[in-house]
N, CA, C and O of each residue as an XYZ file, in Angstrom:
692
protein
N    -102.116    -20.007     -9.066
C    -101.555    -19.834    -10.393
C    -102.661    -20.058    -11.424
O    -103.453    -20.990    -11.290
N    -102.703    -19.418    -12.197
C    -103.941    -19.520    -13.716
C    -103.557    -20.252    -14.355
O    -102.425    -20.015    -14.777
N    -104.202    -21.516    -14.802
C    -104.520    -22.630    -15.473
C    -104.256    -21.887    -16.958
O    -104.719    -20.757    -16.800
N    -103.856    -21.964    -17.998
C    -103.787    -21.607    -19.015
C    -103.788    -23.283    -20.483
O    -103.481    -23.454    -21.662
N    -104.255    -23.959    -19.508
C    -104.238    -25.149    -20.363
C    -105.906    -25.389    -21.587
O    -107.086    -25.487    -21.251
N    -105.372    -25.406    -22.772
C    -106.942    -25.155    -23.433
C    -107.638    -26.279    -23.194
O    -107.041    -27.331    -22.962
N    -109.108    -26.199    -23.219
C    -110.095    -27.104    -22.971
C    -109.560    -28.565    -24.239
O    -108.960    -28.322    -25.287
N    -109.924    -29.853    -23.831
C    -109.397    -30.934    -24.833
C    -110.182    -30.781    -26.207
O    -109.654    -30.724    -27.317
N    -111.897    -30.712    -25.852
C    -112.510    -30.094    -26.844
C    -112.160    -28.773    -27.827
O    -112.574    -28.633    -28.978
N    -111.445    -28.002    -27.217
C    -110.658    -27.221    -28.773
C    -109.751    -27.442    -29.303
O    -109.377    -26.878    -30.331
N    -109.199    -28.303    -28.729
C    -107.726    -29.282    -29.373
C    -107.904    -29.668    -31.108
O    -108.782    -30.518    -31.258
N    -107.388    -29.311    -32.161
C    -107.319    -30.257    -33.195
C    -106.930    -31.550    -32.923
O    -106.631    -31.622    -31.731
N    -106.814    -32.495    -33.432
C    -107.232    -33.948    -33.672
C    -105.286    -34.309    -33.138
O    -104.791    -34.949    -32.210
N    -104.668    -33.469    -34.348
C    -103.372    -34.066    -34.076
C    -102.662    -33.730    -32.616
O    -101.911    -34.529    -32.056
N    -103.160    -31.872    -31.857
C    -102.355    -32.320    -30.783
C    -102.918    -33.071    -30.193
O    -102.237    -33.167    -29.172
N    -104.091    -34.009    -30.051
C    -104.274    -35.135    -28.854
C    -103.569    -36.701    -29.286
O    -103.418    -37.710    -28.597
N    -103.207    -36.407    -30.784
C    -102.820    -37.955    -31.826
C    -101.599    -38.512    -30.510
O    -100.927    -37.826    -29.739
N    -101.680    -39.934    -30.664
C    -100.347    -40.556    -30.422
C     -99.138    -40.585    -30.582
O     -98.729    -39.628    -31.239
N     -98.501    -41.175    -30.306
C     -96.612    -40.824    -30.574
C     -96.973    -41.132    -32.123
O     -96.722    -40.380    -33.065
N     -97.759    -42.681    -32.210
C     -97.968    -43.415    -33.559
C     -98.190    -42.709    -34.558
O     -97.668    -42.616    -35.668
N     -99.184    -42.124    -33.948
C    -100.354    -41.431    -35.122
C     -99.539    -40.076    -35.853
O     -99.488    -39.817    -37.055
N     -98.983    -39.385    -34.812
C     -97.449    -38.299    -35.365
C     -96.595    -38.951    -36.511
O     -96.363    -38.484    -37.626
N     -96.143    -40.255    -35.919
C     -95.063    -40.671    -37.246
C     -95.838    -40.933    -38.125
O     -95.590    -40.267    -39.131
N     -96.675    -41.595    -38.234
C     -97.565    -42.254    -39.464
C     -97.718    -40.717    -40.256
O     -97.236    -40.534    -41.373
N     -98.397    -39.745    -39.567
C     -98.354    -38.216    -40.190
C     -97.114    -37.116    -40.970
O     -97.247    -36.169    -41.745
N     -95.701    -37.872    -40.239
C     -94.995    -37.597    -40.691
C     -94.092    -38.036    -41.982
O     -93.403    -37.433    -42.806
N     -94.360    -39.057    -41.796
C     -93.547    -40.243    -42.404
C     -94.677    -39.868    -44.528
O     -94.364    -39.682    -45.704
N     -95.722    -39.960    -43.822
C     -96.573    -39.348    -45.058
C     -96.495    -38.454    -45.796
O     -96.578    -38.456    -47.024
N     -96.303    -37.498    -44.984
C     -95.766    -35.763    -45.606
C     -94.307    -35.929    -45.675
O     -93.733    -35.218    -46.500
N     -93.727    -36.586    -45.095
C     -92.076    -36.547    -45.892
C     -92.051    -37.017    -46.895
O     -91.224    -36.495    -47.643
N     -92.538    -37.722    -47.257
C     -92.668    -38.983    -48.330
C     -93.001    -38.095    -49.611
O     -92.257    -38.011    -50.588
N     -94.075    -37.524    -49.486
C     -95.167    -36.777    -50.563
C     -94.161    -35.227    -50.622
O     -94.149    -34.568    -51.661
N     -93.620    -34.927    -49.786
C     -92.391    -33.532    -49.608
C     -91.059    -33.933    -50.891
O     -90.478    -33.305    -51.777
N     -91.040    -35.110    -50.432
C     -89.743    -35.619    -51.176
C     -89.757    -35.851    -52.491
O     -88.786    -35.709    -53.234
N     -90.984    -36.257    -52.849
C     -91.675    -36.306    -54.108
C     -92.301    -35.136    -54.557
O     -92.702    -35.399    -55.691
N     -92.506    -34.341    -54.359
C     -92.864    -32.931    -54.788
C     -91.672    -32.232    -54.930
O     -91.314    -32.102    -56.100
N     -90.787    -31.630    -53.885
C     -89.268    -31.501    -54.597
C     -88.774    -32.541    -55.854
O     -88.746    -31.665    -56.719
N     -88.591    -33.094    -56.181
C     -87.876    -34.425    -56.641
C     -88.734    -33.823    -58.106
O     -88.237    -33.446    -59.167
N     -89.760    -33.879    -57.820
C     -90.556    -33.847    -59.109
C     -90.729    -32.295    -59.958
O     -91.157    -32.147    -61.103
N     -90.271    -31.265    -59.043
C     -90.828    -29.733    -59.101
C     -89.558    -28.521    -59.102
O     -89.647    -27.344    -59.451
N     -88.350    -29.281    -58.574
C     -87.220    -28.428    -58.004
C     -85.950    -28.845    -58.557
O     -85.203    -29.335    -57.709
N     -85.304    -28.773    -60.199
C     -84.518    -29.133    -60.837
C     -83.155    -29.462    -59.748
O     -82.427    -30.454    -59.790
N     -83.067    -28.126    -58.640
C     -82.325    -28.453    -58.217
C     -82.151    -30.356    -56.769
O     -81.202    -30.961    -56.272
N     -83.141    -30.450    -56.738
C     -83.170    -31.623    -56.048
C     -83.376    -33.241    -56.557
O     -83.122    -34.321    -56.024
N     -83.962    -32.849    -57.854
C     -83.528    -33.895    -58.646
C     -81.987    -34.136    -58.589
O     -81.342    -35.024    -58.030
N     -81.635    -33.167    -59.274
C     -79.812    -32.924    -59.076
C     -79.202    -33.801    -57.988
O     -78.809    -34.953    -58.170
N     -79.165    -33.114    -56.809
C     -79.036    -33.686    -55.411
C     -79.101    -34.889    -55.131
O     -78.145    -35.594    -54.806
N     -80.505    -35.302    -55.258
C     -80.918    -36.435    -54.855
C     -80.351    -37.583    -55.787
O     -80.107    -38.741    -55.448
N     -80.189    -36.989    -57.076
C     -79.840    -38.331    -58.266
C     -78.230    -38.567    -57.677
O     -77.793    -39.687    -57.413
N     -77.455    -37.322    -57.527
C     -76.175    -37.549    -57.300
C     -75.942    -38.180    -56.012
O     -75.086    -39.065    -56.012
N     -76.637    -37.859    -54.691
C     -76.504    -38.635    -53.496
C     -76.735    -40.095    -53.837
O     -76.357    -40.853    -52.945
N     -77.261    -40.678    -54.904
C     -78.216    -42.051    -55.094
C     -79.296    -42.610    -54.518
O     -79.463    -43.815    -54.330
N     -80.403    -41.282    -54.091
C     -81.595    -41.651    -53.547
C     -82.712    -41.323    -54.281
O     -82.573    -40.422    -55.108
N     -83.651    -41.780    -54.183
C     -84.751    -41.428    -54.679
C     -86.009    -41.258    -53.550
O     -86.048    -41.758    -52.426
N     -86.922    -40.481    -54.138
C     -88.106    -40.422    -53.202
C     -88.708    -41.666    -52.370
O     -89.037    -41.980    -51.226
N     -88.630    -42.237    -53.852
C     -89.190    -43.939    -53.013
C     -88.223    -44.776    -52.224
O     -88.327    -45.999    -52.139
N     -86.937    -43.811    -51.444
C     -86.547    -44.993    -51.169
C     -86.624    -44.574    -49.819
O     -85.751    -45.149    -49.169
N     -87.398    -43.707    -49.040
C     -87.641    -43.186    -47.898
C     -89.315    -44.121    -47.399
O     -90.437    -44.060    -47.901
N     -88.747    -44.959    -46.162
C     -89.863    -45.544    -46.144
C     -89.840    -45.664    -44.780
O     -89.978    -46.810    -44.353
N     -89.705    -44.804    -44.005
C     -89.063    -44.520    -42.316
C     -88.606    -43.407    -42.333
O     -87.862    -42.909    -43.178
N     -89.110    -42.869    -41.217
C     -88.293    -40.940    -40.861
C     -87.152    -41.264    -40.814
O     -86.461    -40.612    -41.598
N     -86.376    -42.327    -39.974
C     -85.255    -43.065    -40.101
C     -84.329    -42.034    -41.182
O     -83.567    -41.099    -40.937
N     -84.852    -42.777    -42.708
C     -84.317    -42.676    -43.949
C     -84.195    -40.973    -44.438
O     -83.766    -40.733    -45.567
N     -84.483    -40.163    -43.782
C     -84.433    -39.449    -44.430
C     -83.157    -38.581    -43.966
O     -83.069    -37.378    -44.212
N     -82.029    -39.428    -43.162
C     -80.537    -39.481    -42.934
C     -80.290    -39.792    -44.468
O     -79.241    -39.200    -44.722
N     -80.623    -40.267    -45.331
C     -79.745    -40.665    -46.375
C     -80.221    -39.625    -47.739
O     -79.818    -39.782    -48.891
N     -81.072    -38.660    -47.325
C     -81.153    -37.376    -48.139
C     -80.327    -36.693    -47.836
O     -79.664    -36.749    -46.801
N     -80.217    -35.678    -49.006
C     -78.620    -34.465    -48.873
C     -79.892    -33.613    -48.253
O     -81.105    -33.731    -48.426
N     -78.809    -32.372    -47.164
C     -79.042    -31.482    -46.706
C     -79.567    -30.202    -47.715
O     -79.427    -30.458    -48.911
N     -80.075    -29.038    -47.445
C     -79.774    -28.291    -48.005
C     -79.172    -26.886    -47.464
O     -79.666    -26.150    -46.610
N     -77.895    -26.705    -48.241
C     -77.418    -25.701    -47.455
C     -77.557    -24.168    -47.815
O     -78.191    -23.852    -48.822
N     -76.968    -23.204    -46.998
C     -77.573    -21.999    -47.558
C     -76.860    -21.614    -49.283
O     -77.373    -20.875    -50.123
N     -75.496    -22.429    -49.405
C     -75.401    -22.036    -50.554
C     -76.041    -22.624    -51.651
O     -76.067    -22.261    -52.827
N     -76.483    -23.455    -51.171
C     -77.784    -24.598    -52.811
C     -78.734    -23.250    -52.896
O     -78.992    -23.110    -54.092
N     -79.346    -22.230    -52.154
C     -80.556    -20.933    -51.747
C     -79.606    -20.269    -52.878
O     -79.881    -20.261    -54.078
N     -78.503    -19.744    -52.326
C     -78.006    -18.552    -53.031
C     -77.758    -18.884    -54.405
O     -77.840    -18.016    -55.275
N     -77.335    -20.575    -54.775
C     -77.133    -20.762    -55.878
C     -78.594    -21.041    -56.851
O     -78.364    -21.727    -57.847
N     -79.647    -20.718    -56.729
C     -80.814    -20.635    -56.786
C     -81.105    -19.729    -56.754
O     -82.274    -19.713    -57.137
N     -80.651    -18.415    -56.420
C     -81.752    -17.006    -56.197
C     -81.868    -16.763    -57.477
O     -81.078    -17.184    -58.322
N     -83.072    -15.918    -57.756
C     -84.321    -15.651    -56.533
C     -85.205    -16.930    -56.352
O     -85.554    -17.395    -55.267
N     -85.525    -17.445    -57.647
C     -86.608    -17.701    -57.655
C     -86.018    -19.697    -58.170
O     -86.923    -20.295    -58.753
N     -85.135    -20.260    -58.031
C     -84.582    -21.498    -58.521
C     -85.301    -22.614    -57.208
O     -85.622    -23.751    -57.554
N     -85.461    -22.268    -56.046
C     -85.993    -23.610    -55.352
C     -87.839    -23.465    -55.034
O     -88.556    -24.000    -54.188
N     -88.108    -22.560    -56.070
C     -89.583    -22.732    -55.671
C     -90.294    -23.932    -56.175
O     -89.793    -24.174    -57.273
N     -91.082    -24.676    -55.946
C     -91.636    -26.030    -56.136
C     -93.159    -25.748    -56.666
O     -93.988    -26.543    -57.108
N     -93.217    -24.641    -56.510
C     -94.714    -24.829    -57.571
C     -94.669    -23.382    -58.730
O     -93.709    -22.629    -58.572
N     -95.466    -23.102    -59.609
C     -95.254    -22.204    -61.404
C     -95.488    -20.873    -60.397
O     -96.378    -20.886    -59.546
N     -94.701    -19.867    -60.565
C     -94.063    -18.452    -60.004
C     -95.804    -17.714    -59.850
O     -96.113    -16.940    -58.944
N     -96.825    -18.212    -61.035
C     -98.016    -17.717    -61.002
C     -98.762    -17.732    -59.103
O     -99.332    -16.857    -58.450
N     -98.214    -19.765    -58.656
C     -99.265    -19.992    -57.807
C     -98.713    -19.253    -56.721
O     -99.526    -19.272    -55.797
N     -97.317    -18.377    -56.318
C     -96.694    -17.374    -55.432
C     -97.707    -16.623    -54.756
O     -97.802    -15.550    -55.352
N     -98.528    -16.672    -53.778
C     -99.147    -15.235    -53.091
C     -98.527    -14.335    -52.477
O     -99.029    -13.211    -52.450
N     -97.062    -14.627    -51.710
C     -96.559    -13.865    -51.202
C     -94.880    -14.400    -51.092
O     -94.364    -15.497    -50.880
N     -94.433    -13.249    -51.311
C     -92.822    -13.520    -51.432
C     -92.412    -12.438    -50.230
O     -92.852    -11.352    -49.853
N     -91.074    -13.541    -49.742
C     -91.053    -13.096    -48.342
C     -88.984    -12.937    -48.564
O     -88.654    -13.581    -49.560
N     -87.806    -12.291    -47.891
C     -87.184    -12.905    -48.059
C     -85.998    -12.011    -46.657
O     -85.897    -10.889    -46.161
N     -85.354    -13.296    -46.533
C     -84.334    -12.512    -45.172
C     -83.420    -10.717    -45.652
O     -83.714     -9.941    -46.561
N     -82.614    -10.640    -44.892
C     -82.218     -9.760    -45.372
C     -81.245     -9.101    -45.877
O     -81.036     -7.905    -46.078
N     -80.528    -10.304    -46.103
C     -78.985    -10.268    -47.401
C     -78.121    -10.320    -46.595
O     -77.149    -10.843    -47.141
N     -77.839     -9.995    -45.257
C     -76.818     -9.302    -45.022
C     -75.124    -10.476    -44.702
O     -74.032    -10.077    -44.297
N     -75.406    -11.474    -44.959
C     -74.216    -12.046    -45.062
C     -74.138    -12.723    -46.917
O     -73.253    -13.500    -47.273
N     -75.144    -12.258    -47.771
C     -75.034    -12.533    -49.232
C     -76.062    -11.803    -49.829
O     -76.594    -10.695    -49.762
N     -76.129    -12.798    -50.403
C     -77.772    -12.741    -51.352
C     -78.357    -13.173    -50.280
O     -77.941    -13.943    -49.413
N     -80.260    -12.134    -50.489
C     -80.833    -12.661    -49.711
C     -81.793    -14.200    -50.060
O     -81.857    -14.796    -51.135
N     -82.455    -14.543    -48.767
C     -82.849    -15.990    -49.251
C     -84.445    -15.766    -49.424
O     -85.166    -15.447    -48.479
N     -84.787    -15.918    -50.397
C     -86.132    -15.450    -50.773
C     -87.155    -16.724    -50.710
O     -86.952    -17.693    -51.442
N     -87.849    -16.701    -50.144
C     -89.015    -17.986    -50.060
C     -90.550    -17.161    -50.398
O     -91.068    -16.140    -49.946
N     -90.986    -18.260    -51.511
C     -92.668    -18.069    -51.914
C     -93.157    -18.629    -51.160
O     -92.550    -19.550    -50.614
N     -94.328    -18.345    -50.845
C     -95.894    -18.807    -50.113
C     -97.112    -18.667    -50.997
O     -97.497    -17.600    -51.476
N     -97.804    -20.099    -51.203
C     -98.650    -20.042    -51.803
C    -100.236    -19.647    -50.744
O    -100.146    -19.641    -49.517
N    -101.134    -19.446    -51.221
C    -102.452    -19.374    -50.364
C    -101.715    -20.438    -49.056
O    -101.207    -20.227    -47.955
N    -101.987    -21.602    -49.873
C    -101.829    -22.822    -48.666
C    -101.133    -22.870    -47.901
O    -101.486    -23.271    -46.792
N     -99.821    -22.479    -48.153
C     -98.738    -21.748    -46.883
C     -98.784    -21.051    -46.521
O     -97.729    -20.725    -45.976
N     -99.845    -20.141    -46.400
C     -99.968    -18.857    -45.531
C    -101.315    -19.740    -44.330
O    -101.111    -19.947    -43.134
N    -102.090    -19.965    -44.784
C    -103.002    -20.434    -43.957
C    -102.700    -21.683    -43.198
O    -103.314    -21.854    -42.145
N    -101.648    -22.775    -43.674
C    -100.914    -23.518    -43.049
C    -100.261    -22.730    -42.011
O    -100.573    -22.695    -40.821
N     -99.451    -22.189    -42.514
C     -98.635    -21.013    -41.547
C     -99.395    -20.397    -40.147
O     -99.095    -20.471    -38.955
N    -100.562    -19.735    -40.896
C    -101.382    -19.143    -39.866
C    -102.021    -19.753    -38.577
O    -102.206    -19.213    -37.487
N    -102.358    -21.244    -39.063
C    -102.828    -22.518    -37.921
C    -101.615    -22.871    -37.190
O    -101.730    -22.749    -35.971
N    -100.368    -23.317    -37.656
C     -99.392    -23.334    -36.686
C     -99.163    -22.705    -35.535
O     -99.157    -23.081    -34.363
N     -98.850    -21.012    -36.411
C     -98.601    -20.054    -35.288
C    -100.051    -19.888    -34.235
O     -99.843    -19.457    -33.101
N    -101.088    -20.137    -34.523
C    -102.570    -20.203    -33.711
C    -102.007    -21.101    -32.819
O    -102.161    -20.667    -31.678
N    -101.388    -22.221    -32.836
C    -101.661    -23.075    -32.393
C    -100.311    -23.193    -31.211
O    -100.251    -23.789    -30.136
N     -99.174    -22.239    -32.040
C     -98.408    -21.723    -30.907
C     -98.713    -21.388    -29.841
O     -98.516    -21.980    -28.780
N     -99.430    -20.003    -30.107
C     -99.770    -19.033    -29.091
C    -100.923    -19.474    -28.026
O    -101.308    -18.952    -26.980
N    -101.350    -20.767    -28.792
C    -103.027    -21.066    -27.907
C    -101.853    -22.117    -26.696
O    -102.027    -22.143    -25.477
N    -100.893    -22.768    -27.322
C    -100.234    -23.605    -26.273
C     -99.164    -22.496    -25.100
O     -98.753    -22.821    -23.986
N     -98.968    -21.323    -25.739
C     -98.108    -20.301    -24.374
C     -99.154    -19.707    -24.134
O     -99.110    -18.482    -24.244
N    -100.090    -20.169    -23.839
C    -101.425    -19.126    -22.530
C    -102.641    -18.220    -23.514
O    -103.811    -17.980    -23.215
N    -101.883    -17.842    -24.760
C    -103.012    -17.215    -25.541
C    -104.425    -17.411    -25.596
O    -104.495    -18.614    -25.344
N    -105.553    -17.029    -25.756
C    -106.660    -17.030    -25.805
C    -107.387    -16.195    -27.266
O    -106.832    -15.316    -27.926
N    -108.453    -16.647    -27.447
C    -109.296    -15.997    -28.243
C    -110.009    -14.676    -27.119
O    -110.645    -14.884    -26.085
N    -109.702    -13.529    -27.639
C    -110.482    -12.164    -26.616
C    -109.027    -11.693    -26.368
O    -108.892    -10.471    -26.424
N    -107.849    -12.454    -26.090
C    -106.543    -11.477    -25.799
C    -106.229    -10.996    -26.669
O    -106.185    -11.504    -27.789
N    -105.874     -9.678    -26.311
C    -104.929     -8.876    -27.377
C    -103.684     -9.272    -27.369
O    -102.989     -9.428    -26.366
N    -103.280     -9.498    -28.828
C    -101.755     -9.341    -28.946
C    -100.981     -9.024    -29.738
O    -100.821     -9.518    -30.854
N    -100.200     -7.843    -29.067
C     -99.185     -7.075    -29.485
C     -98.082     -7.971    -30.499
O     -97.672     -9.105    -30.249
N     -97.677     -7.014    -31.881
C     -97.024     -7.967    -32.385
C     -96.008     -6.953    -32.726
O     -96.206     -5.919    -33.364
N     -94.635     -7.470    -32.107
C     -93.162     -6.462    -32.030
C     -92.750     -7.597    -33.012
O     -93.285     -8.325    -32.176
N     -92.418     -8.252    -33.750
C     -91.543     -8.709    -35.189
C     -91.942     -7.313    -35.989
O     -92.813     -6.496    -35.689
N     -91.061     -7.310    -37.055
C     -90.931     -6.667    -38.132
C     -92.064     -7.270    -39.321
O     -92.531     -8.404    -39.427
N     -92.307     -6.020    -40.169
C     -93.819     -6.642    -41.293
C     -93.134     -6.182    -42.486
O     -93.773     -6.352    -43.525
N     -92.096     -5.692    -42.585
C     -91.093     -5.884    -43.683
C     -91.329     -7.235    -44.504
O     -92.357     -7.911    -44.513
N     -89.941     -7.507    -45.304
C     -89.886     -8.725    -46.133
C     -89.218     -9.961    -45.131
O     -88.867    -11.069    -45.537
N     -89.161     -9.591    -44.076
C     -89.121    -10.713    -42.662
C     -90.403    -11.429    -42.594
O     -91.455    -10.790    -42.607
N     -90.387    -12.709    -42.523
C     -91.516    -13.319    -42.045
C     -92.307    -13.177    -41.247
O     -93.520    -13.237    -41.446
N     -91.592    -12.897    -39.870
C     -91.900    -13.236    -38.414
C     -93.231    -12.111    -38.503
O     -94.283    -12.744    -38.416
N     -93.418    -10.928    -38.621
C     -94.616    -10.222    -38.384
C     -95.776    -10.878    -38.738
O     -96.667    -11.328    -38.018
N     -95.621    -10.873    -40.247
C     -97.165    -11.292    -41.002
C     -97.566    -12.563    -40.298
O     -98.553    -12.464    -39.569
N     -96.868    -13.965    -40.401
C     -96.449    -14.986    -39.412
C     -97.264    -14.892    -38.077
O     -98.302    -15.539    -37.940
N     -96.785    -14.095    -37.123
C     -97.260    -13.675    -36.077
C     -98.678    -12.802    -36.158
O     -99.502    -13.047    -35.277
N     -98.910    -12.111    -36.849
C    -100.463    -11.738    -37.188
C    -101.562    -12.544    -37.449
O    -102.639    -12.487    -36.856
N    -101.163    -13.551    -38.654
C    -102.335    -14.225    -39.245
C    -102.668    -14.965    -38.297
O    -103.820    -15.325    -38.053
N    -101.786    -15.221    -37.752
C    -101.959    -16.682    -36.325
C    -102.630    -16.290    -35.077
O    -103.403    -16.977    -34.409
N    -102.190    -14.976    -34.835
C    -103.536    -14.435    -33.606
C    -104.304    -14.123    -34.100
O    -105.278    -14.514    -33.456
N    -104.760    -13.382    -35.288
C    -105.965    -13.445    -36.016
C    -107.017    -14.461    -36.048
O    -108.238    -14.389    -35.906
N    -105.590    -16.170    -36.451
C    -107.045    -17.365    -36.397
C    -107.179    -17.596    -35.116
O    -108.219    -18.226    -34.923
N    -106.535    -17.349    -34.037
C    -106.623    -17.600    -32.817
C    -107.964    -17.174    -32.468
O    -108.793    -17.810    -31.818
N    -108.096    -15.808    -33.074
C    -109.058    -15.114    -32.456
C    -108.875    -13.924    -31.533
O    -109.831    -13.600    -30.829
N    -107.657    -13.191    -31.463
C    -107.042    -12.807    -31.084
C    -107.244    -11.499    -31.579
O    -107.704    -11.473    -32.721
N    -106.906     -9.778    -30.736
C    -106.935     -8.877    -31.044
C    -105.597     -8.683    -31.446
O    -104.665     -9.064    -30.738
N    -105.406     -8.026    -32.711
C    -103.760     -7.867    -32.958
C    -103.361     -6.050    -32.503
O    -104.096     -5.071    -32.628
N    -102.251     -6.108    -32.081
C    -101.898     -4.992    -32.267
C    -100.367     -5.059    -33.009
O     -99.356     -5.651    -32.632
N    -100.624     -4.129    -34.339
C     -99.485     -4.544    -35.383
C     -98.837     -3.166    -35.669
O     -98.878     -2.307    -36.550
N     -97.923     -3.492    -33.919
C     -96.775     -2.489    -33.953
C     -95.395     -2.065    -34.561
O     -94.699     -1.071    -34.773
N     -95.423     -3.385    -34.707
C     -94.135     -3.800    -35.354
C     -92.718     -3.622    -34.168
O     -92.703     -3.594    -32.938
N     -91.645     -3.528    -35.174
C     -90.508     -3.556    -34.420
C     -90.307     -1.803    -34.248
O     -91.086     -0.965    -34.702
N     -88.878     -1.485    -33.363
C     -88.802     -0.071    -33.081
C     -89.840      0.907    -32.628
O     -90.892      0.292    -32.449
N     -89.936      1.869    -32.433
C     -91.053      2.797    -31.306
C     -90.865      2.258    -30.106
O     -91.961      2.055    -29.583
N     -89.856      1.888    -29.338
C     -90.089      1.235    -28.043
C     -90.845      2.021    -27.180
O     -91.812      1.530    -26.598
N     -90.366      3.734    -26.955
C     -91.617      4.273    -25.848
C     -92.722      4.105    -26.326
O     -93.470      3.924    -25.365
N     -93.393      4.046    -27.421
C     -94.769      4.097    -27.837
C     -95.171      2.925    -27.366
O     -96.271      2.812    -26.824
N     -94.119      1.648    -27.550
C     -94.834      0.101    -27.427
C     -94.766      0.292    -25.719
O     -95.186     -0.599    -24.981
């Protein structure tokens, strides 16, 4: 059977981190998440003031049971553009599902979420067998669906040959 496990040396830092070192990572970015909504997203001020929490009162992943959810109708009651968290300028790319049980749900990406984005999905594909030198075929849709572009940039940082077929043409694919 072929070993498909990547060398430890190309590992980023966090997949080798500890259980510890994960929460401490998480617990950080929730924290600083909660406070960036809170501070950026009228509607979660809202939320959060009426649940009776505040950013600072999350001090354990634990705690973040005692934040409100958000559901798809807080999105719709927000479209298009009501839960974006940073000025409509810093937007690079607007992405959004595809309506078909309402309004659709439209999400911005700034630079930083695309290239965030792009290391994830790298980091997908390098953990299901992918390699830098493989080609890979990309059947998502490159529409206003995520999943294509998503799936591109990420074998791209992989290192990866893309082929950006998209969805439908099945004899061709």
């Amino acid at each position: 059977m072929l070993d498909l496990t990547p060398p430890r040396a190309s590992l980023d830092p966090i997949e080798i981190a500890s259980r510890d070192e994960i929460a401490a990572l998480q617990l950080s970015r929730l924290q600083a998440t909660l406070r960036h909504a809170y501070d950026n997203v009228p509607h979660y001020r809202a939320a959060f003031d009426a649940a009776g929490v505040h950013p600072d009162d999350c001090r354990a992943l634990a705690d973040l049971a005692k934040f409100p959810f958000t559901a798809k109708a807080d999105l719709r009651d927000n479209y298009p553009f009501g839960m974006f968290a940073v000025p409509r300028e810093r937007i690079a790319r607007v992405h959004a599902s595809s309506g078909t049980t309402g309004k659709a749900t439209v999400v911005g990406y700034t630079k930083n979420d695309i290239d965030v984005w792009a290391e994830v999905v790298a980091r997908s594909i390098r953990a299901s067998g992918g390699r830098a030198g493989m080609m890979c075929h990309i059947a998502y849709g490159y529409g206003l669906f995520t999943g294509g572009l998503g799936a591109h940039y990420g074998a791209e940082r992989l290192g990866c040959t893309v082929v950006p077929i998209s969805g439908g043409m099945t004899e061709r694919q």
